[in-house]
N, C-alpha and C positions, 0 to 999 in steps of 0.2 A: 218708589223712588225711581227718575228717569235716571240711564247710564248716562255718562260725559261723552261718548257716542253717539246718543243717541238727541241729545242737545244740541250737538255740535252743527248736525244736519238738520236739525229743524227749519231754522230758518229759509237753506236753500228750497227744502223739500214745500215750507209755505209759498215759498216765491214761484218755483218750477208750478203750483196749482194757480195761484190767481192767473198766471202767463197761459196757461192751459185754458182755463175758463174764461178769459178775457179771447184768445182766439178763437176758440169755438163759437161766444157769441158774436164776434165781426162776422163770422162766415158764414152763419148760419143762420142771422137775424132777419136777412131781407130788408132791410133799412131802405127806406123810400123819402124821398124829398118831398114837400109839401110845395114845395114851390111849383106854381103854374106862372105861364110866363102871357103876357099881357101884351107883347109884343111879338110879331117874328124879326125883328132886325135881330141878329145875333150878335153885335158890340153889345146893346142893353140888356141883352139876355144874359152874356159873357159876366157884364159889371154885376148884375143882381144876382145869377148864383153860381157864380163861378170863381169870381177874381176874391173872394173873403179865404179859401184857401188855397188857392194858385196864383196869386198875386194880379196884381194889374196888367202887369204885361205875361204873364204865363210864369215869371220867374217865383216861386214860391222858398218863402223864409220857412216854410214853416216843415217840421224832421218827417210826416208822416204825407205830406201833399207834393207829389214828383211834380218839379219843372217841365213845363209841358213845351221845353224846347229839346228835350228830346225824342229825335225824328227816326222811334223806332216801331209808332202805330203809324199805320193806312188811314186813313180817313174811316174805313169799312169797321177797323177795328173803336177810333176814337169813336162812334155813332153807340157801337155797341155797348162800351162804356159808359157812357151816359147814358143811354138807356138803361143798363140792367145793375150799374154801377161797379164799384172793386171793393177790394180788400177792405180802406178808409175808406172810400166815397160811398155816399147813398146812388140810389138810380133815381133817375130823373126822367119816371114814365109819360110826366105830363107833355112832357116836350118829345111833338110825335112830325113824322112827316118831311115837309119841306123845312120844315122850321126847323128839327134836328140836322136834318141835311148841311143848314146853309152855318148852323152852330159849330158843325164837325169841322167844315170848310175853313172856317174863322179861326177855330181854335188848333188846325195843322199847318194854318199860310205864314210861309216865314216872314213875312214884314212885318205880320200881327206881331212876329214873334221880338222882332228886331228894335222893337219901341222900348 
């Protein structure tokens, strides 16, 4: 027979493991985008795999996809992001070169931002 103690904290004690294993695997997964990009203009880049969770114009509805009008990355750092990805996001190794380049450029320019 479980104590009333020992029930009581179950639940938490479930919860505190799936939150555990749920973050170990974001961290640790290496999650990669399949998306290759077909163009180097970086608006068509932007809309195809960008704007599904950072919104059209960078403002994102969505609790786990930061508003990317906060202007607290460098260009140097948003490159790097996309390339090797974060926390939610996958990395997006296909997209290399000038084409990241002119992607980072796009998605830190405040007008892009101001639409």
């Amino acid at each position: 027979m479980i104590s009333p103690a020992i029930r009581k904290w179950t639940p938490f004690v479930a919860l505190m493991l799936i939150v555990l294993f749920a973050t170990a695997y974001l961290l640790f997964s290496g999650q990669k985008s399949a998306y290759r990009p077909g163009s180097d203009n970086p608006v068509t880049i932007y809309k195809e795999a960008c704007s599904a969770c950072h919104g059209q114009s960078g403002k994102s509805s969505n609790l786990f996809y930061p508003d990317l009008d906060n202007k607290t990355h460098s260009i140097e750092e948003v490159t790097k992001i996309i390339k090797n990805g974060g926390l939610f996001m996958p990395a997006f190794p296909k997209i290399k070169g000038d084409t990241l380049s002119k992607l980072a450029r796009y998605v830190t320019d405040k007008q892009f931002l101001k639409r």
